[in-house]
C-alpha positions in Angstrom: 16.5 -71.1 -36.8 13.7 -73.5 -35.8 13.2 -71.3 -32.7 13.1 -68.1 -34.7 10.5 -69.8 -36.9 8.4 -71.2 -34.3 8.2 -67.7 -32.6 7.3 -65.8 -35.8 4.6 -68.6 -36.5 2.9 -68.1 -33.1 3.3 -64.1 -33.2 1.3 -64.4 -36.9 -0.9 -67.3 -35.6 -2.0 -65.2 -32.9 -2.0 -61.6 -34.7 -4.5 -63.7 -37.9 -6.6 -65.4 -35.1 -7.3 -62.5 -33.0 -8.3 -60.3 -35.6 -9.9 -63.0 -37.6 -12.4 -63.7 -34.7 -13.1 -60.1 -34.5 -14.5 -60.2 -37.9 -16.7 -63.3 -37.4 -17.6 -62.2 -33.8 -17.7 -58.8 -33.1 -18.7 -57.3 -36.3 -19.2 -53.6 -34.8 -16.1 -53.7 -33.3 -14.4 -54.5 -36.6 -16.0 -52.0 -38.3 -15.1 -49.8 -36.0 -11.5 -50.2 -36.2 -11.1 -50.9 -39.8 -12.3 -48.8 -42.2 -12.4 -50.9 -44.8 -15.3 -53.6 -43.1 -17.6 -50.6 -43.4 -18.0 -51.0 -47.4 -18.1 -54.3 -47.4 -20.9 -56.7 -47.0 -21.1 -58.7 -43.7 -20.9 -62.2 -45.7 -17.3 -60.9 -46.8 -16.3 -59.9 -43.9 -17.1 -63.6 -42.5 -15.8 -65.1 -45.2 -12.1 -63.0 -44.8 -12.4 -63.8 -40.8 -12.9 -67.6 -41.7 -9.6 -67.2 -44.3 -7.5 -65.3 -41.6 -8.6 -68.1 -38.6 -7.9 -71.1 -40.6 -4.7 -69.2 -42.0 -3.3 -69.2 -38.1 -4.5 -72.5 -37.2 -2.1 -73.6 -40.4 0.7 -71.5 -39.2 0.7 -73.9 -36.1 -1.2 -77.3 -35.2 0.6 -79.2 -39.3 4.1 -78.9 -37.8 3.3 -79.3 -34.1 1.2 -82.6 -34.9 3.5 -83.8 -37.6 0.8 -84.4 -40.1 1.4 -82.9 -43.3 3.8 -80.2 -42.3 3.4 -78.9 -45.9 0.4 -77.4 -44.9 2.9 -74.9 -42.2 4.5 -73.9 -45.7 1.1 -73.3 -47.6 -0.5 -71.5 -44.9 2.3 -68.9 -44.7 2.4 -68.4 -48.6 -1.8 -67.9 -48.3 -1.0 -65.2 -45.4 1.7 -63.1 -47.9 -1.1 -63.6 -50.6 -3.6 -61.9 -47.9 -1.2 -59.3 -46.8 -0.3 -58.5 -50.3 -4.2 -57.8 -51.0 -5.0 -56.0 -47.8 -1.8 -53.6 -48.8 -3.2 -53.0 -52.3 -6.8 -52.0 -50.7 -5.4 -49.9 -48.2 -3.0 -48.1 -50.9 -5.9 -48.0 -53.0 -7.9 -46.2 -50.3 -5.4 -43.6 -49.4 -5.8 -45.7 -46.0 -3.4 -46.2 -43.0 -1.9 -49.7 -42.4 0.0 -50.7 -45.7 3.3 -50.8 -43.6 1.5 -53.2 -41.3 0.9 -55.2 -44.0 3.7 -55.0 -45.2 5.5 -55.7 -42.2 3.4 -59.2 -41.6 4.0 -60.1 -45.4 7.6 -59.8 -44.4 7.4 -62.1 -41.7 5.7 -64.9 -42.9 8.1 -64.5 -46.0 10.3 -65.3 -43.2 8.3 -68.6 -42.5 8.2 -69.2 -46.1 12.1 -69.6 -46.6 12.6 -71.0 -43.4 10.9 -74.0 -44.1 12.2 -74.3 -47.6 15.8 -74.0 -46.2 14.6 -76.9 -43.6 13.0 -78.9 -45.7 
């Protein structure tokens, strides 16, 4: 289980850092790809890039350090809170990518109860 968890934690960790660096970094590229960073204003979209960066780095360095593991658990629960928004937008929108969404709320769900079942 701890390996499952640890694997699913680096795949989201990766997946929020990436993407979130494309916000902060490569703007034009973002809106680009995602519809969504078109309407919005580029102070947002740096803000949700910061959010989705410091929401990986929580998926990873609390429990690999050992210093307030917690933060693993509360990290995880902020991610479902983000993919639970993005899935409204794009359902809102009439927009691709709610079952992407959907599919990264259900794994860090799956960090969620795994560390409550640990802990």
């Amino acid at each position: 289980m701890i390996t499952a968890l640890w694997v699913v934690q680096i795949l989201l960790a990766f997946v929020f850092f990436t993407v979130g660096a494309m916000k902060l970094f490569r703007e034009n590229k973002a809106k680009e790809i995602m519809l969504w960073a078109r309407d919005v204003s580029k102070s947002y979209l740096i803000f949700v890039g910061w959010i989705e960066i410091l929401g990986a780095i929580g998926l990873i360095l609390p429990q690999a350090l050992g210093i307030l593991p917690v933060l693993t658990l509360l990290s995880a629960i902020g991610i479902m809170m983000i993919m639970i928004l993005a899935a409204m937008l794009h359902a809102r929108r009439k927009e691709k990518g709610v079952g992407i969404n959907i599919f990264f709320l259900i794994l860090a769900l799956f960090v969620v109860i795994g560390h409550m079942l640990i802990n």
